[in-house]
C-alpha positions as CSV (number, residue, x, y, z in Angstrom):
1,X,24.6,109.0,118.4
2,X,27.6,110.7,119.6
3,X,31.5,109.2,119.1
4,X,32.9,110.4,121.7
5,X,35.1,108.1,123.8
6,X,33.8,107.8,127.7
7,X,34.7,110.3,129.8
8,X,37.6,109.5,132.5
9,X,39.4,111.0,135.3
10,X,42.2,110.5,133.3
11,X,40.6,112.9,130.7
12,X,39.4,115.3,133.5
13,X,43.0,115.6,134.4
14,X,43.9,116.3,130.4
15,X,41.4,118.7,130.6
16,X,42.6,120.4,134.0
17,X,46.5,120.6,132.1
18,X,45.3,122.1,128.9
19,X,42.9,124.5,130.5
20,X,39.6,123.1,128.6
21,X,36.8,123.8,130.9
22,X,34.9,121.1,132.3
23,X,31.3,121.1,131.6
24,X,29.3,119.9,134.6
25,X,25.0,119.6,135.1
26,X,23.3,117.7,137.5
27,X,21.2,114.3,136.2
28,X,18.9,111.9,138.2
29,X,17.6,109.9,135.5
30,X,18.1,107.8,132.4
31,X,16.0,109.9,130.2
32,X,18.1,113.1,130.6
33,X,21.6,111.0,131.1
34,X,21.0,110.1,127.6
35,X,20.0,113.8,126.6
36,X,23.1,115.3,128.3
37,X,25.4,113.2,127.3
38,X,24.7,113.1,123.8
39,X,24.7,116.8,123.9
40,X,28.4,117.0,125.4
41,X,28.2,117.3,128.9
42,X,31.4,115.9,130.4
43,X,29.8,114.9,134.1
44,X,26.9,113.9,135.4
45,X,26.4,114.4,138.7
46,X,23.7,112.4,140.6
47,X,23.2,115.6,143.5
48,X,21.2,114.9,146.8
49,X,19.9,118.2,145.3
50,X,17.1,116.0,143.9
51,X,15.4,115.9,147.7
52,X,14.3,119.8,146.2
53,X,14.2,119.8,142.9
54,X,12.4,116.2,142.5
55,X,10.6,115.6,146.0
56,X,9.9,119.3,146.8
57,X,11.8,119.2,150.2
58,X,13.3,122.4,152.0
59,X,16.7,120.8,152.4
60,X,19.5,117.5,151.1
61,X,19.2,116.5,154.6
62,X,16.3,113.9,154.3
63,X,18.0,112.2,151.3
64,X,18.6,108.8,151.9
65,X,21.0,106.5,150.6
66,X,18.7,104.1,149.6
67,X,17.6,107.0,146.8
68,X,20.9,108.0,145.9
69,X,21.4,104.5,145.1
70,X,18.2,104.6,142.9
71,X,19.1,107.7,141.3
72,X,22.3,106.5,140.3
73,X,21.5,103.2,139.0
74,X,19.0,105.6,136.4
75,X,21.5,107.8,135.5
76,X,24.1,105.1,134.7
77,X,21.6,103.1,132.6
78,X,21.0,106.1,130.4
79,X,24.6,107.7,130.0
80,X,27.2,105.8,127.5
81,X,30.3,108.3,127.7
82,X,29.9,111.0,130.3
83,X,31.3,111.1,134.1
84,X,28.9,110.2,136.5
85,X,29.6,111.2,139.9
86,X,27.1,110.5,143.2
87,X,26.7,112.8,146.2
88,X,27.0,110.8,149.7
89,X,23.9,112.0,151.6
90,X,23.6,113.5,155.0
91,X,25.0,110.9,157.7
92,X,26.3,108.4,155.1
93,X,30.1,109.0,156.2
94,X,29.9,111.1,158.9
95,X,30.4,108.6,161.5
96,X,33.6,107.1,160.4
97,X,35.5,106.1,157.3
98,X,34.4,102.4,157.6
99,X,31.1,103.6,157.8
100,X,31.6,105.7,154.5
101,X,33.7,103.5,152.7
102,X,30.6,100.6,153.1
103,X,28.4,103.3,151.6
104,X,30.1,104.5,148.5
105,X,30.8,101.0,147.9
106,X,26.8,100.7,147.2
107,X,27.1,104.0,145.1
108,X,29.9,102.7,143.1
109,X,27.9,99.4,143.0
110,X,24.9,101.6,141.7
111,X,27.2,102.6,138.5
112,X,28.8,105.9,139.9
113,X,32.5,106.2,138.8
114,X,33.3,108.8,142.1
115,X,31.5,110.1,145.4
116,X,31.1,113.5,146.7
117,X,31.4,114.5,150.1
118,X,30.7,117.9,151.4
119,X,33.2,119.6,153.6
120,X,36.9,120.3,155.2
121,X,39.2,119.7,157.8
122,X,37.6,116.5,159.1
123,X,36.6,115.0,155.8
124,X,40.2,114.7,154.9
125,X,41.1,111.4,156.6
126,X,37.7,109.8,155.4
127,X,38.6,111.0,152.0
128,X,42.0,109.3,152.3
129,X,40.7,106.2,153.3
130,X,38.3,105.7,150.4
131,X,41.0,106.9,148.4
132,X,43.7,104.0,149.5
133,X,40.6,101.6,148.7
134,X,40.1,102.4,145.4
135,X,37.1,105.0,145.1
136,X,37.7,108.3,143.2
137,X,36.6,111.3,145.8
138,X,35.1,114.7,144.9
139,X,35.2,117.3,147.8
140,X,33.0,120.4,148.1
141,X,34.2,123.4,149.9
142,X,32.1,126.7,150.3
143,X,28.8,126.8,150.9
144,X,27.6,122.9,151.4
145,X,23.7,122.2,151.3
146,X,23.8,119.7,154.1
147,X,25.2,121.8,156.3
148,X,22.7,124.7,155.8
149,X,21.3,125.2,159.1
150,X,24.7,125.6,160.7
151,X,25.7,128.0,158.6
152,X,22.7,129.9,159.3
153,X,21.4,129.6,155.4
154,X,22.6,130.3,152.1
155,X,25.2,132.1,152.3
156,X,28.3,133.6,150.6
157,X,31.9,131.5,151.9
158,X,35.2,132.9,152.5
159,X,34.6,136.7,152.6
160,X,36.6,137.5,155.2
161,X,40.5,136.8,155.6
162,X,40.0,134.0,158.3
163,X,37.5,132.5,156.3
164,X,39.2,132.4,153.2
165,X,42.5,131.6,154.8
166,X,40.6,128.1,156.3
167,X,39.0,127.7,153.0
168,X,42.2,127.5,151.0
169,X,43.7,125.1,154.0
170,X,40.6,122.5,153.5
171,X,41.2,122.6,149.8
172,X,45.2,121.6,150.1
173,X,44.4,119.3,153.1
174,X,41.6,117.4,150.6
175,X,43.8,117.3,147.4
176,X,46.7,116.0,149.4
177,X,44.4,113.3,150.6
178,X,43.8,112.3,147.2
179,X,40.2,113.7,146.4
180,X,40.6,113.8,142.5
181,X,38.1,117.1,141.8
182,X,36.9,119.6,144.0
183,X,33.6,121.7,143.8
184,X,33.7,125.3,145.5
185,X,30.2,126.5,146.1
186,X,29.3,130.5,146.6
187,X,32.6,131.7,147.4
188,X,34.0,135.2,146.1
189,X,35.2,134.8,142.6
190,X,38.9,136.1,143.6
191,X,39.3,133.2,145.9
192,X,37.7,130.8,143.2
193,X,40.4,132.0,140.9
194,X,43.2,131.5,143.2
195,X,42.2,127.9,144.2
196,X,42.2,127.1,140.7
197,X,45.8,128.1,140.0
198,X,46.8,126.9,142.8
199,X,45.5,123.4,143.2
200,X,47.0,120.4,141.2
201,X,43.1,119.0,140.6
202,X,40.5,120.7,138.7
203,X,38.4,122.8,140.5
204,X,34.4,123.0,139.6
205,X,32.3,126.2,140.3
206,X,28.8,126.8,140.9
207,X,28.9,130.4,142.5
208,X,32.2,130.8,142.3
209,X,33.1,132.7,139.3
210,X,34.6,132.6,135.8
211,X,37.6,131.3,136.8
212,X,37.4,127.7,137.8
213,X,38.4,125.1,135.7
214,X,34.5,124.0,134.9
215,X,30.8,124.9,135.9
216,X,28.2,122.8,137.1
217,X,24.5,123.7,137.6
218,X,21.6,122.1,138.5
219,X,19.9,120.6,135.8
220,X,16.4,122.2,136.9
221,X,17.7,125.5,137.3
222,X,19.4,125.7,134.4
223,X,16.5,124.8,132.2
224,X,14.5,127.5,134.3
225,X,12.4,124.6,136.2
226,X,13.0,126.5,139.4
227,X,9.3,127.4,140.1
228,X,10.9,130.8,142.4
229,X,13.3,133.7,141.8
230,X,16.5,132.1,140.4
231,X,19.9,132.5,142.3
232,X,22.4,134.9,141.3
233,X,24.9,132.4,139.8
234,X,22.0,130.6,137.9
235,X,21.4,131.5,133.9
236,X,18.2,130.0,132.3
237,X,19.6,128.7,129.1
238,X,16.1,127.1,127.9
239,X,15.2,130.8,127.2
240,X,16.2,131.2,123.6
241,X,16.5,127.5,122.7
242,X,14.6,125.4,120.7
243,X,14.3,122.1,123.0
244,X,16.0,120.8,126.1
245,X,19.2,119.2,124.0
246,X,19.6,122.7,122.6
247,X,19.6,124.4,126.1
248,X,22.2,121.7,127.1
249,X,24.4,122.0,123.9
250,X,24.5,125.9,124.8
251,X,25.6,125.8,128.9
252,X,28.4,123.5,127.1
253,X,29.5,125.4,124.9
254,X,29.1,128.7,126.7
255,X,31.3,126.9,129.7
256,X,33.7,126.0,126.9
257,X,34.5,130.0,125.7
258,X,34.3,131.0,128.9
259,X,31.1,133.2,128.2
260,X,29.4,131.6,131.7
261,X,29.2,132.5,134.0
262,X,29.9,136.7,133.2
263,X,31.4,137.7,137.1
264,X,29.9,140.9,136.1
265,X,26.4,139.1,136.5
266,X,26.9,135.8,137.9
267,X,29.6,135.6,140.3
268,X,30.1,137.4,144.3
């Protein structure tokens, strides 16, 4: 059994200062909590990417609250020291900040230690509000999954100068309202880079390049579970490895060196 003290925000900070990446996988239920986290992993991160990955849906957008809620409670009953984060699904703070602040109340309730919210510019006053109340915020900037159809699919972020430039104002508007980390999703690995030494929080890619301050996959794609072509920014570490914990010690100590993702391979 590992002796590693639990993972805080405190110690995510540590980590942002000293430049020791932070490794990051998706988890949606006790059995793997309990297989990533003895294998190092410093966050869990309960996605509403399980409406694909787990219930074969085309989107997030039909995840319910109700299962992130389920999810979560699994997770937290099989991790002892990791991070555990929970995504907010599609219309669970939209509406208002009273609105989301009731609902990540029942994630935090469910054994998440932070919620993540997708999106800029209008998020920020939400995120302040949960904030002021006492509930650690992640953003996500980029490409966000619940917002697929209106950005007219999966697509590359930021590409252009206007894009970008908005971009880099989300990300200062949402660390000045207090969200704590910050995950940047399919965005050119130059403006990935930038963010990072810019921002005073650690920033967390998944497309975005070598130089964030930690990685995150999901958990099925990383273990090659994907059942279709992988995406660019996806590696399968299973390939190689003897078992699952293996695969799992490897993305964490290839996210540690710096050896993924290779922007040569990996990144836009």
């Amino acid at each position: 059994m590992s002796s590693r003290k639990p993972v805080t925000l405190h110690r995510l900070r540590e980590m942002h200062a000293t430049g020791e990446k932070i490794a990051v996988l998706t988890c949606y239920d006790a059995a793997f909590a309990r297989v990533l986290d003895e294998a190092g992993v410093d966050v869990l991160l309960v996605g509403d990417s399980l409406g694909m990955v787990l219930q074969g849906r085309p989107s997030t957008l039909p995840v319910s609250l109700d299962t992130m809620a389920y999810h979560t409670e699994c997770v937290a009953r099989g991790n002892r020291t990791a991070w555990v984060i929970a995504d907010m699904p599609f219309g669970s703070y939209q509406e208002s900040a009273e609105l989301a602040m009731r609902h990540a109340v029942r994630l935090m309730q469910s054994g998440a230690h932070m919620v993540k919210l997708e999106g800029g510019g209008w998020t920020a006053p939400i995120v302040r509000v949960l904030v002021d109340r006492g509930v650690p915020v992640c953003a996500h900037l980029g490409f966000t999954p619940q917002s697929v159809y209106a950005l007219g699919g999966y697509r590359v972020q930021g590409r252009d100068e206007g894009a970008s430039r908005v971009l880099k104002q989300h990300a200062a508007e949402l660390a000045g309202a207090g969200a704590a980390l910050l995950v940047l999703e399919m965005v050119p690995a130059a403006l990935a880079r930038d963010l990072t030494n810019t921002l005073p929080i650690p920033v967390i890619g998944i497309g975005a390049g070598a130089g964030c301050g930690g990685q995150v996959l999901v958990l099925h794609d990383m273990l090659g579970l994907t059942g279709s072509e992988p995406l660019r920014f996806v590696r399968d570490f299973l390939d190689g490895s003897s078992s699952i914990e293996a695969a799992v010690r490897k993305f964490v100590t290839d996210v540690r060196a710096g050896r993924f993702p290779d922007d040569a391979i990996h990144s836009f």
